[in-house]
C-alpha positions as CSV (number, residue, x, y, z in Angstrom):
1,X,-18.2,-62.3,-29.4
2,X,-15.4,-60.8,-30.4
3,X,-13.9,-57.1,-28.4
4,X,-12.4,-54.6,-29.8
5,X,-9.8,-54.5,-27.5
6,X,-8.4,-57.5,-26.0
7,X,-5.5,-57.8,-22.9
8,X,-3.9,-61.3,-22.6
9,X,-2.6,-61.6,-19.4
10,X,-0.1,-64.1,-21.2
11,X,1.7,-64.7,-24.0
12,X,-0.4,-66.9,-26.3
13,X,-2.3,-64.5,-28.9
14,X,-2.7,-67.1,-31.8
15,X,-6.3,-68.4,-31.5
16,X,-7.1,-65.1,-31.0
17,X,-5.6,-63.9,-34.0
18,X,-6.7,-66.8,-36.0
19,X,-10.4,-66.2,-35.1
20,X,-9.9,-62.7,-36.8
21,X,-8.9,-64.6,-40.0
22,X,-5.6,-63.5,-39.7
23,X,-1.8,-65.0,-39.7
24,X,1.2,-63.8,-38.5
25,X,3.2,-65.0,-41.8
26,X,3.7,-61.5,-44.1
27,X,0.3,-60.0,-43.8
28,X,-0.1,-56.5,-44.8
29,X,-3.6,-55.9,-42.3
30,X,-1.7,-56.9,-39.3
31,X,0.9,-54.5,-37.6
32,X,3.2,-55.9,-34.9
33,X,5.0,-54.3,-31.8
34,X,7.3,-56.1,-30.1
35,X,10.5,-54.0,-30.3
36,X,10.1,-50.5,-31.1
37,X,7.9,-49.0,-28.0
38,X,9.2,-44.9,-29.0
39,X,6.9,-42.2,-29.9
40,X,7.3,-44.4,-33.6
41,X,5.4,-47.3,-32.8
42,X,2.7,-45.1,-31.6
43,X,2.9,-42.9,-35.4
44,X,3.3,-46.3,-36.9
45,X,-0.4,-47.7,-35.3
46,X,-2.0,-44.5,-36.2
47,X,-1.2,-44.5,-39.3
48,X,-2.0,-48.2,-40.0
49,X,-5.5,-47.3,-38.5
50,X,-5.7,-45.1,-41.4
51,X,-5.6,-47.3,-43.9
52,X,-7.7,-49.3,-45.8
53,X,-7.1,-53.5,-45.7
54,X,-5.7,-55.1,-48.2
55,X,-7.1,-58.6,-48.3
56,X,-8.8,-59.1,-44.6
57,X,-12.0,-57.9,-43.2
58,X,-10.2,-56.6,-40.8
59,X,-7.0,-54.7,-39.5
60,X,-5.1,-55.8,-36.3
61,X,-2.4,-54.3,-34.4
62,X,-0.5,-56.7,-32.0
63,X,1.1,-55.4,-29.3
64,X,3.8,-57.3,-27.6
65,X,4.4,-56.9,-24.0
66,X,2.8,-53.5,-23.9
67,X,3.8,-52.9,-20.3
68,X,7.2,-51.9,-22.1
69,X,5.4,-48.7,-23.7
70,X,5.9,-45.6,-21.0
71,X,2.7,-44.3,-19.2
72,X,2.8,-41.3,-21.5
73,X,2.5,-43.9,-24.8
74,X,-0.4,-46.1,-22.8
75,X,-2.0,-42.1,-22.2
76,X,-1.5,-41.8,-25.8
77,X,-3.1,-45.1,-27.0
78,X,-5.9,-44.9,-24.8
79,X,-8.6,-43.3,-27.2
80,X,-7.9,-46.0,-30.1
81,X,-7.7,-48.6,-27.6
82,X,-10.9,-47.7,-26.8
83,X,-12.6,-46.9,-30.0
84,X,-10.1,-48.0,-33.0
85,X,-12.2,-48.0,-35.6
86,X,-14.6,-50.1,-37.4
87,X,-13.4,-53.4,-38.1
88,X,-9.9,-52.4,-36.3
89,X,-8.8,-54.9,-33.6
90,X,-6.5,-54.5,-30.4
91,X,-4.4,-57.3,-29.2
92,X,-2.4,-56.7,-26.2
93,X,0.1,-58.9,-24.2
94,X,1.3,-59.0,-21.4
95,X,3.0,-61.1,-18.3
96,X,2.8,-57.8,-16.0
97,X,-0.3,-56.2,-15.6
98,X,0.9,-54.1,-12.2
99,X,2.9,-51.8,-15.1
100,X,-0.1,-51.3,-17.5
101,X,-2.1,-48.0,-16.3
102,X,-5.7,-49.3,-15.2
103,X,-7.3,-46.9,-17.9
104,X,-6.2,-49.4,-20.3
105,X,-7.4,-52.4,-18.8
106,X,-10.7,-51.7,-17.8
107,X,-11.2,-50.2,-21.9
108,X,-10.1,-54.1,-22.7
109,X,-11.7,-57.5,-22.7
110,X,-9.6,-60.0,-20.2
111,X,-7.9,-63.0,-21.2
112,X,-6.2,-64.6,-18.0
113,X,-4.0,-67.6,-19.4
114,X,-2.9,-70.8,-16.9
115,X,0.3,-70.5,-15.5
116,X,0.6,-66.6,-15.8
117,X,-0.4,-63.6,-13.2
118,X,-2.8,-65.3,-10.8
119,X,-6.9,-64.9,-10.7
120,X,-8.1,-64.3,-7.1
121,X,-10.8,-66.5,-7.0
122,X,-13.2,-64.9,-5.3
123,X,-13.2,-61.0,-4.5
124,X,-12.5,-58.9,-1.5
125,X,-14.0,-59.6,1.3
126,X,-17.3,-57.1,0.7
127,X,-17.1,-55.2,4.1
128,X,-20.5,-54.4,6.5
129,X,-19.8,-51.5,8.3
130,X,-16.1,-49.3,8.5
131,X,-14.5,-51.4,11.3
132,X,-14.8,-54.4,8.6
133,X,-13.6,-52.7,6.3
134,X,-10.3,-51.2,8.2
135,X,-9.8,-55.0,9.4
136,X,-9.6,-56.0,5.7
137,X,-7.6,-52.7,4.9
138,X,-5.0,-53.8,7.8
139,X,-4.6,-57.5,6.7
140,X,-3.1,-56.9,3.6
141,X,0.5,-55.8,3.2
142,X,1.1,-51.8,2.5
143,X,3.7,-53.6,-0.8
144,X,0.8,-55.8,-1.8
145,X,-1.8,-53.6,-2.3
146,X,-2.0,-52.3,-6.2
147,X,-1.3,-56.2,-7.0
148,X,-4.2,-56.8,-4.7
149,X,-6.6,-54.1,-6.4
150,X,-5.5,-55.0,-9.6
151,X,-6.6,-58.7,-9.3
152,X,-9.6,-57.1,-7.7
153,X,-10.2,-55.3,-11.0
154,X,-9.8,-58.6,-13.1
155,X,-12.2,-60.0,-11.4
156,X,-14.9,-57.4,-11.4
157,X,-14.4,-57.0,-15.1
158,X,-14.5,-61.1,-15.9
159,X,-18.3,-60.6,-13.8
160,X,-19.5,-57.8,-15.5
161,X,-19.3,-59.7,-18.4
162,X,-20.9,-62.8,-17.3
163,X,-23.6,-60.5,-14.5
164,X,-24.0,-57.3,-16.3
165,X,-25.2,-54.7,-14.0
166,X,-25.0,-50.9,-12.6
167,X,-23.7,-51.8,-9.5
168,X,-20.7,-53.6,-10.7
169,X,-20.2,-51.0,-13.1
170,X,-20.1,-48.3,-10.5
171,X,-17.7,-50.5,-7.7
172,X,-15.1,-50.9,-10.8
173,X,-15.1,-47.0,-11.4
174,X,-14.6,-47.0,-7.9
175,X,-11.9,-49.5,-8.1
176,X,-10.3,-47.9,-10.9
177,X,-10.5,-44.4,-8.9
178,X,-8.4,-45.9,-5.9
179,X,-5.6,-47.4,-8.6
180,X,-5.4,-44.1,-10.3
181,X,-5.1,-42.1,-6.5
182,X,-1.9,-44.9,-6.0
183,X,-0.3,-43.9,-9.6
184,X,-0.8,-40.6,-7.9
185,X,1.1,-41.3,-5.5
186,X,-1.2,-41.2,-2.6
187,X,-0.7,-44.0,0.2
188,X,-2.0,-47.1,-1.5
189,X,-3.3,-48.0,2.3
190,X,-5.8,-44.7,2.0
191,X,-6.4,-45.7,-1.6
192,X,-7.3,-49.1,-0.3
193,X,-9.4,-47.7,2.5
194,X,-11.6,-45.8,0.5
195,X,-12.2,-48.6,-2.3
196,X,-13.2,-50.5,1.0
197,X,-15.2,-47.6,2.7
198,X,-17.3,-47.1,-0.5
199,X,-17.7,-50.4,-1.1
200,X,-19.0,-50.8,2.7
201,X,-22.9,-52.2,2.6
């Protein structure tokens, strides 16, 4: 199944790109960013959303290291990212997920390459009453803890795809809810706590 949307955490986006039908040798229905990240790139991709293809069933744009776009381009990209289009693909890289905002990567299918940002294996610890789930809270250091949610998020969404349910669907908007309170700048130890208290069975 191919996604509309697709992070990398990682730099290899050829297969991908391949199994569009697509090259990266001079090919009109594929628009890169890998050097520009102004207010230009952004014109530039909705613009080439626009347009018809040329000789491909499909168009792809191919962002680069798209942590280097500012929160206010991510903000700005969020609704194509989300629905570009029919027959319009997203590809997104990156070796730095802690600097993309979470809006974006829970609108994207996950692709966790070897030797880049590590996979938690298993998740959090799911907490059984509120004095487990300050002990888990306290455990894990105050500098840590985005990294910590953001794994947590990876791994929520790679389940949801494989164990589809309401549940999960509700602790990642959860999860999501804590990440945005930290890029809010609220204690990321409260944001933690309540990601942990809600989560509490």
């Amino acid at each position: 199944m191919t996604f509309p949307s697709t992070l990398i955490i990682g730099t290899d986006y050829i297969s991908l790109l391949e199994s569009l039908g697509h090259s990266a040798l001079q090919n009109p229905d594929l628009l890169i960013i890998d050097q520009d990240y102004s207010i230009e790139a952004i014109r530039k991709i909705n613009l080439f959303l626009q347009k018809l293809s040329y000789n491909h069933k499909n168009k792809v744009i191919l962002i680069k290291n798209i942590e280097n776009l500012d929160i206010l381009h991510q903000n700005t990209l969020l609704k194509n990212i989300e629905e570009p289009g029919q027959n319009n693909y997203f590809i997104l890289t990156t070796q730095n997920q802690s600097k993309i905002i979470p809006t974006i990567i829970s609108r994207c299918h996950l692709i966790i390459q070897k030797n880049t940002s590590p996979i938690i294996q298993n998740s959090l610890s799911v907490p059984t009453d509120i004095k487990s789930a300050l002990e888990i809270s306290s455990a894990i250091e105050k500098n840590n803890i985005k990294n910590t949610l953001l794994n947590e998020l990876n791994y929520l969404q790679q389940d949801l795809i494989k164990n589809p349910s309401t549940n999960l669907s509700q602790k990642i908007n959860t999860l999501l809810k804590s990440i945005e309170f930290i890029d809010s700048n609220l204690d990321p130890r409260l944001a933690l706590d309540y990601y942990l208290l809600k989560s509490t069975i």
